[in-house]
C-alpha positions as CSV (number, residue, x, y, z in Angstrom):
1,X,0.0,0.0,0.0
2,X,2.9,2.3,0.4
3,X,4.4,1.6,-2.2
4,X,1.1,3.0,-4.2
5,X,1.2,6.0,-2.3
6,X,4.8,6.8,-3.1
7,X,4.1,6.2,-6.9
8,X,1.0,8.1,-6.5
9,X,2.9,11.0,-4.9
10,X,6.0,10.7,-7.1
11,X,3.5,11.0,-10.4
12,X,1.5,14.5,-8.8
13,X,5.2,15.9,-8.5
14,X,6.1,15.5,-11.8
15,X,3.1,16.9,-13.0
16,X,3.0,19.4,-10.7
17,X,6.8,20.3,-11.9
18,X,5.4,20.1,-15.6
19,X,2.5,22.1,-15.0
20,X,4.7,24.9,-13.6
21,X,8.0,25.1,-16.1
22,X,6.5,26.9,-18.9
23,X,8.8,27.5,-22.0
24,X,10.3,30.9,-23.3
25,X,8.3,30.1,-26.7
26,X,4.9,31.5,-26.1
27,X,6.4,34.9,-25.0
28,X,7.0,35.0,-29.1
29,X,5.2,36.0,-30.8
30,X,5.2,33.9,-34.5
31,X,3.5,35.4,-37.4
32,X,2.3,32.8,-40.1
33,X,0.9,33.7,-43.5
34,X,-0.5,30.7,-45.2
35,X,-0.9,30.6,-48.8
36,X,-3.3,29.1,-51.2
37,X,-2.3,25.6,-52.7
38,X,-2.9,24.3,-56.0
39,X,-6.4,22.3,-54.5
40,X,-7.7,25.6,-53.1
41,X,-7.0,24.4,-49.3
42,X,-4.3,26.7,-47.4
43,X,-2.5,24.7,-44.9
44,X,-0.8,25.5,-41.6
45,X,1.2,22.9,-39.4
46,X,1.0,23.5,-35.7
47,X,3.1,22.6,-33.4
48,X,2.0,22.5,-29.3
49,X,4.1,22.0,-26.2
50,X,5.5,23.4,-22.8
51,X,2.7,26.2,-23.2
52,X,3.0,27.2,-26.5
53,X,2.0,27.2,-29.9
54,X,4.2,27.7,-32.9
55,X,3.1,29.6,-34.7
56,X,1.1,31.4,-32.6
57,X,-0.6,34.1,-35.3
58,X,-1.9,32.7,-38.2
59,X,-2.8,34.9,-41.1
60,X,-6.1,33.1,-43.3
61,X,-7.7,34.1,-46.2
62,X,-11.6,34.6,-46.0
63,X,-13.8,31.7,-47.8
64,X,-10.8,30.0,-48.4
65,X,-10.8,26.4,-46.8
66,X,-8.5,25.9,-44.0
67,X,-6.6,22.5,-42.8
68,X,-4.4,22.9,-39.2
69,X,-2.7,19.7,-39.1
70,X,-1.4,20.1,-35.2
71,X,0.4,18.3,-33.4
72,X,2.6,17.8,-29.7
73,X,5.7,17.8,-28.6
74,X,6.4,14.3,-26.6
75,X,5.8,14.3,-23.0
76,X,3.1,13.2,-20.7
77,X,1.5,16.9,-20.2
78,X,-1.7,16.6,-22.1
79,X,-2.6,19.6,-24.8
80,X,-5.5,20.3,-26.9
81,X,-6.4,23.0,-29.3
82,X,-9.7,24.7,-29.1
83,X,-11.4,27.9,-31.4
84,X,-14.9,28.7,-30.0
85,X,-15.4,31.5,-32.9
86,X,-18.7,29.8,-35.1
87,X,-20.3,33.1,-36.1
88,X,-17.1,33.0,-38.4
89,X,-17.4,29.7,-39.4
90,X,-14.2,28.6,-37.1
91,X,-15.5,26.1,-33.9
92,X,-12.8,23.3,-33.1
93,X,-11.8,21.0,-29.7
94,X,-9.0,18.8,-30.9
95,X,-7.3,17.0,-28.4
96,X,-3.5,17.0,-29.4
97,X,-1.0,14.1,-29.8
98,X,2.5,13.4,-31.1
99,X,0.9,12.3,-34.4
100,X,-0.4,15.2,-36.7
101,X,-4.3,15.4,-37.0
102,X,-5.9,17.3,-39.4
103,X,-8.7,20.4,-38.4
104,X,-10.4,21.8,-41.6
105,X,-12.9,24.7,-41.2
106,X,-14.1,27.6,-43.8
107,X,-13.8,31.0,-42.3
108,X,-16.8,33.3,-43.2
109,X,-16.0,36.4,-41.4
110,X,-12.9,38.7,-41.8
111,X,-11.5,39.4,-37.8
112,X,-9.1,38.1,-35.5
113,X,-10.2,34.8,-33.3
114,X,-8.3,33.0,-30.4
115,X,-7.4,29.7,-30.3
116,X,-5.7,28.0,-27.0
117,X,-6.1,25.2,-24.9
118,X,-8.0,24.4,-22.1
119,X,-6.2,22.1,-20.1
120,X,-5.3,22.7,-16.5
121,X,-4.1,20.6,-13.5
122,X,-6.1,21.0,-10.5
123,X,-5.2,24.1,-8.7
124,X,-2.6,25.2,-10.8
125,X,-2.8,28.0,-13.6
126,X,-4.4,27.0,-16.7
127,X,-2.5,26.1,-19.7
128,X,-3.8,29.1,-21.9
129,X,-3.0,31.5,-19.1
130,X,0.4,30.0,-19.2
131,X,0.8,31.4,-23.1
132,X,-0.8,28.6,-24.6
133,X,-2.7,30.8,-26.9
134,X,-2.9,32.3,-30.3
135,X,-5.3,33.9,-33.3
136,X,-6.3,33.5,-36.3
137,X,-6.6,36.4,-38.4
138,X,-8.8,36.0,-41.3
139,X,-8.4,38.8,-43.8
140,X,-10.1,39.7,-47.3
């Protein structure tokens, strides 16, 4: 029975130690301007981790299709990926892994909408107000 508890404990630490270290990345800001590809889609690889996202400001064209394939650093902190913006046509809760999934939306509406993640670990700050956050700027 102890020898649970001290696993038990030992587990809380390190996520406790993981849920406070946050990274220097998400005090950058990176600007991404994705283009249009030859089948009409523009495409934008995300990469999540220690409290970031990279990149972080994603520039979108408006009624142009749109395909995040995101993506985790390894590690055992879980991360997810979340845009509650559906009056422009963007409305997405992805939970994040080390193998890239896709996320295709259309945005209607030119504007600038947040993306983060939601995670948290019990009392702790939460994961987007650790810098794990970012827009998407959809222009004309």
């Amino acid at each position: 029975m102890k020898k649970v508890a001290w696993v038990c404990l030992l587990i809380s630490c390190s996520w406790a130690f993981a849920a406070s270290a946050g990274g220097d990345e998400s005090k950058t800001e990176k600007v991404f301007k994705a283009t249009v590809g030859s089948d009409g889609v523009q495409r934008v690889d995300i990469l999540g981790g220690s409290y970031f996202f990279t990149p972080n400001h994603i520039i979108v064209k408006v009624n142009v299709p749109v395909t995040l394939v995101v993506k985790k650093e390894s590690g055992i902190v879980p991360h997810n990926i979340v845009a509650k913006s559906p009056e422009a046509g963007i409305d997405f809760n992805e939970g994040m892994s080390s193998e890239p999934k896709s996320i295709t939306f259309t945005p209607t509406k030119a504007g600038t909408y947040p993306f983060y993640c939601d995670k948290k670990l019990l009392f702790f700050e939460s994961h987007r107000e650790k810098g794990m956050e970012g827009v998407i700027e959809v222009i004309e």
